[in-house]
C-alpha positions in Angstrom: 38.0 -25.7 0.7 34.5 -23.4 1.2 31.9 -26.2 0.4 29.2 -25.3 -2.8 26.1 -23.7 -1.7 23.4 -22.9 -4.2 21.0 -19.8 -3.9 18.1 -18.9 -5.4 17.3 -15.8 -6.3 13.9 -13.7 -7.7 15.4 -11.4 -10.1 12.0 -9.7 -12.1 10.0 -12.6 -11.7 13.2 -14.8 -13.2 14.6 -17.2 -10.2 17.9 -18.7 -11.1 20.5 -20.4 -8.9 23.8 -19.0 -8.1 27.1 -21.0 -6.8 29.3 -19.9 -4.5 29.7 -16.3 -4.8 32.2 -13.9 -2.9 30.9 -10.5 -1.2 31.9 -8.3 -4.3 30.3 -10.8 -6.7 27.1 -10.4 -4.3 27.2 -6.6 -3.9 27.7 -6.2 -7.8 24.5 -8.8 -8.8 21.8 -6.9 -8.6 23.9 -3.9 -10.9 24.9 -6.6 -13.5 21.0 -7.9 -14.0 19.6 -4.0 -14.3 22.9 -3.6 -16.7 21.8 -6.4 -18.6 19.1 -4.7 -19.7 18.1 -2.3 -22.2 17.9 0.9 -20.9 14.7 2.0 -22.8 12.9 -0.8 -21.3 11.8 0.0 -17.9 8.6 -1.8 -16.1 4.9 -0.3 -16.3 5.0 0.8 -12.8 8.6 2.5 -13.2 8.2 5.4 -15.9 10.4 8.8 -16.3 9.7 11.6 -13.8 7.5 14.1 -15.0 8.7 17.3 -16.4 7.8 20.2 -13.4 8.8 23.7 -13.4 12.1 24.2 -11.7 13.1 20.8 -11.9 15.7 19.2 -13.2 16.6 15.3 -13.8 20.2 14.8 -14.6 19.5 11.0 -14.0 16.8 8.2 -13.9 17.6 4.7 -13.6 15.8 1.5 -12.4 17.9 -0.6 -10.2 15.1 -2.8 -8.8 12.4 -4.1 -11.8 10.6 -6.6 -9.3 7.2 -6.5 -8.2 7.5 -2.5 -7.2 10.6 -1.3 -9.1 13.2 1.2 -7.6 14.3 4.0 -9.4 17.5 5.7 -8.7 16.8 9.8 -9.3 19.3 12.6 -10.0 18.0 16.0 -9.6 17.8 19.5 -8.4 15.2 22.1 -8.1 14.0 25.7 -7.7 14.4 26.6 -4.1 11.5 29.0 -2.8 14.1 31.3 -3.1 14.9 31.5 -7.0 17.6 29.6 -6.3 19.3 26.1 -7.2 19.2 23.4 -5.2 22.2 20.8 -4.6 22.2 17.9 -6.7 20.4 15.4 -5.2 20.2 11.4 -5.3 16.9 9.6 -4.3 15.4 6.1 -4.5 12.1 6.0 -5.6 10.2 2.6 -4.6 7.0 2.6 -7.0 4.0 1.1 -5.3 1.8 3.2 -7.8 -2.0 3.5 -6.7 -3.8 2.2 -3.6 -7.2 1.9 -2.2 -9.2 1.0 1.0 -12.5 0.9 2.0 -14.6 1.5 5.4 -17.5 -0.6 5.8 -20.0 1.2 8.1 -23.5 -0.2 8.8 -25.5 2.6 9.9 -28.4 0.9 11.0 -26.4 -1.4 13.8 -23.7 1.5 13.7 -21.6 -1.2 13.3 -18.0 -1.3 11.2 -15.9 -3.7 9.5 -12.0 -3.6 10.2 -9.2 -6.4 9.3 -6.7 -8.2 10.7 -3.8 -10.1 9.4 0.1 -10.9 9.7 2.0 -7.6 8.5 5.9 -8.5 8.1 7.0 -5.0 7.6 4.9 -3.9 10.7 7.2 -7.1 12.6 10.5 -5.2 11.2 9.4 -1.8 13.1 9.1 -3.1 16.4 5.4 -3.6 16.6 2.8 -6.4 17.2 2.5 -8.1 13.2 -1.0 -8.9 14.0 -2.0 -5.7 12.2 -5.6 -4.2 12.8 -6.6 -2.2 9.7 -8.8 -1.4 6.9 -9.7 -3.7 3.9 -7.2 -2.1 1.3 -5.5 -3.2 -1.6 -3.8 -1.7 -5.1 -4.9 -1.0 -8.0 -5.3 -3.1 -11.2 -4.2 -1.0 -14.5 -6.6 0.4 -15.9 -9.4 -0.2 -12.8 -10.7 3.5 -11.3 -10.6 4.0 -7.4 -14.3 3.2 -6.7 -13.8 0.0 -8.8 -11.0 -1.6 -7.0 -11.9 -0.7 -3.1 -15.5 -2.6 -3.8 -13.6 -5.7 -5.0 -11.1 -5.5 -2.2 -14.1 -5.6 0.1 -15.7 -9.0 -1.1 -12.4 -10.3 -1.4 -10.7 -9.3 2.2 -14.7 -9.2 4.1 -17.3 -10.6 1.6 -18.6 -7.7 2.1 -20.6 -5.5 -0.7 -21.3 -2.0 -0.1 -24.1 -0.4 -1.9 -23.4 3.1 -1.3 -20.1 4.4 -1.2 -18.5 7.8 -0.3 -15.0 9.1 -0.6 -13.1 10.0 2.3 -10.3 11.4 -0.1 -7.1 10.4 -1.7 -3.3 10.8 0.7 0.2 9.8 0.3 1.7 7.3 2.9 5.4 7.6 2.4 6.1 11.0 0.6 9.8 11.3 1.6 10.6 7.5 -0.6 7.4 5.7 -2.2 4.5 7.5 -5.3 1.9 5.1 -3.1 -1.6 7.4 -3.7 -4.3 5.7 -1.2 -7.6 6.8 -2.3 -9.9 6.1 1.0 -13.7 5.2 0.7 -16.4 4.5 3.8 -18.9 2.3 1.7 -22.7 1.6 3.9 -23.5 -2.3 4.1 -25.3 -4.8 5.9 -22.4 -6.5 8.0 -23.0 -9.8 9.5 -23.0 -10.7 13.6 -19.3 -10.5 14.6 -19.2 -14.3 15.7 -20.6 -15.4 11.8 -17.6 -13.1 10.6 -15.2 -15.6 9.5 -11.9 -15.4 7.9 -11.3 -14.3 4.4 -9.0 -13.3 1.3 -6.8 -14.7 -1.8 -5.4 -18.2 -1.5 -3.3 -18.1 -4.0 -2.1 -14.2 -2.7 -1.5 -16.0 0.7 -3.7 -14.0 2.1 -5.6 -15.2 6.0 -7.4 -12.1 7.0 -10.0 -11.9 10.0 -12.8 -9.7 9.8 -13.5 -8.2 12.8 -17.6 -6.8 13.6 -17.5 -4.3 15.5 -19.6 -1.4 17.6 -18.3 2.3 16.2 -17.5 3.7 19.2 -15.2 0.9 20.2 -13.7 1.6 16.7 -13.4 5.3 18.2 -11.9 4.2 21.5 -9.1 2.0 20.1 -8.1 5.3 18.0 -7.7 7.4 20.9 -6.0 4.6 22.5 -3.4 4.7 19.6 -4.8 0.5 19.4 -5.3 1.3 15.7 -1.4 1.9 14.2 -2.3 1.7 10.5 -2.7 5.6 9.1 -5.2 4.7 6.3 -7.4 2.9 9.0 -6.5 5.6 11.4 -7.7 8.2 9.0 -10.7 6.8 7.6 -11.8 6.3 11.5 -10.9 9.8 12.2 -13.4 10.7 9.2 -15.8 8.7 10.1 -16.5 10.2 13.4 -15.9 13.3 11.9 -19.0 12.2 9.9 -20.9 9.7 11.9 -24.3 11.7 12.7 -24.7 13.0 9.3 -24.1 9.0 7.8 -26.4 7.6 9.9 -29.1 10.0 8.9 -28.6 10.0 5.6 -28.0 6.3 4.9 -31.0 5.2 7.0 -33.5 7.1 5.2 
């Protein structure tokens, strides 16, 4: 006789036990909740494509409503050709609207990066200790700007006083609606040994702020040292930029 086992389960911020359950009872779970409800009622961060030229959705559904919903989406489109595409079947994770922020101190010409454990860096084969920029997404309702000062004091304690856009870029285009909108923000940073660790206790968040010269910045990205894209990006800008920031925000 299989002896009782008891799981528990986040289902849409609901945890519940479950007994002993065989593998079709297991596969079908997840279908039952999002079956369960009603199909008008579909999380904030989760709503109907879009109408677009060309295309056409033949289906929309939400399979996931957790933290960042999935939706399951039916379409085709307009080829470049006039023609119809095949029907296709995609899963949409929605992440929504993202932000990080660059602290350069052009004075020093110093810059502030993070550390921290990354899990989903651990599942693709790489070191979870994960150097990148202070990032974070954002509130409804909060603009860009808005949102990548906060993260800054609450990742660095660090508060920029002037801040410039870098510009706005999808990360995962082929399976997540994740917009980053990047910002290098000009700030007084601290000596790197007074730099502390820092973040959201009750997020769970341990993150190192790590001081450092610019052109070591510019030598771990040609190394490839720096593996995130938005801190690989923001870095690229910045040199792109460097000479011109330093002028300007040292006047």
């Amino acid at each position: 006789m299989a002896r009782r086992r008891l799981a528990r389960v986040a289902t849409g911020g609901v945890i519940c036990k479950l007994g002993l359950m065989d593998g079709r009872e297991r596969a079908s779970y997840g279908r039952r909740d999002m079956s369960a409800r009603d199909p008008e009622e579909r999380p904030a961060k989760a709503p109907r494509i879009k109408p677009y030229p060309g295309l056409e959705i033949r289906a929309d559904e939400v399979v996931w409503a957790g933290r960042f919903p999935l939706q399951r989406v039916r379409f085709t489109y307009e080829r470049f050709d006039g023609t119809r595409s095949a029907e296709l079947t995609w899963e949409l994770w929605r992440r929504s609207g993202g932000v990080a922020m660059l602290p350069f101190d052009p004075w020093s010409d110093r810059l502030a990066l993070i550390e921290q454990f990354r899990l989903p860096v651990h599942a693709a084969g790489l070191p979870p200790i994960h150097t990148e920029c202070v990032a974070g997404l954002l509130e409804p309702g909060e603009e860009p700007e808005a949102a990548a000062r906060r993260e800054s004091m609450e990742e660095a304690s660090v508060a920029p006083d002037l801040v410039e856009s870098i510009g706005r870029y999808m990360l995962m285009q082929g399976g997540c609606d994740e917009l980053m909108h990047l910002y290098c923000g000009r700030a007084r940073l601290p000596e790197a040994e007074a730099a502390g660790t820092h973040g959201l206790l009750h997020e769970g968040e341990d993150i190192r702020l790590l001081i450092m010269p610019a052109a070591r910045a510019f030598d771990m990205l040609d190394r490839n040292a720096i593996q995130s894209a938005t801190c690989a990006l923001s870095l690229f800008w910045l040199r792109q930029n460097h000479a011109r920031l330093r002028a300007e925000w040292t006047r």
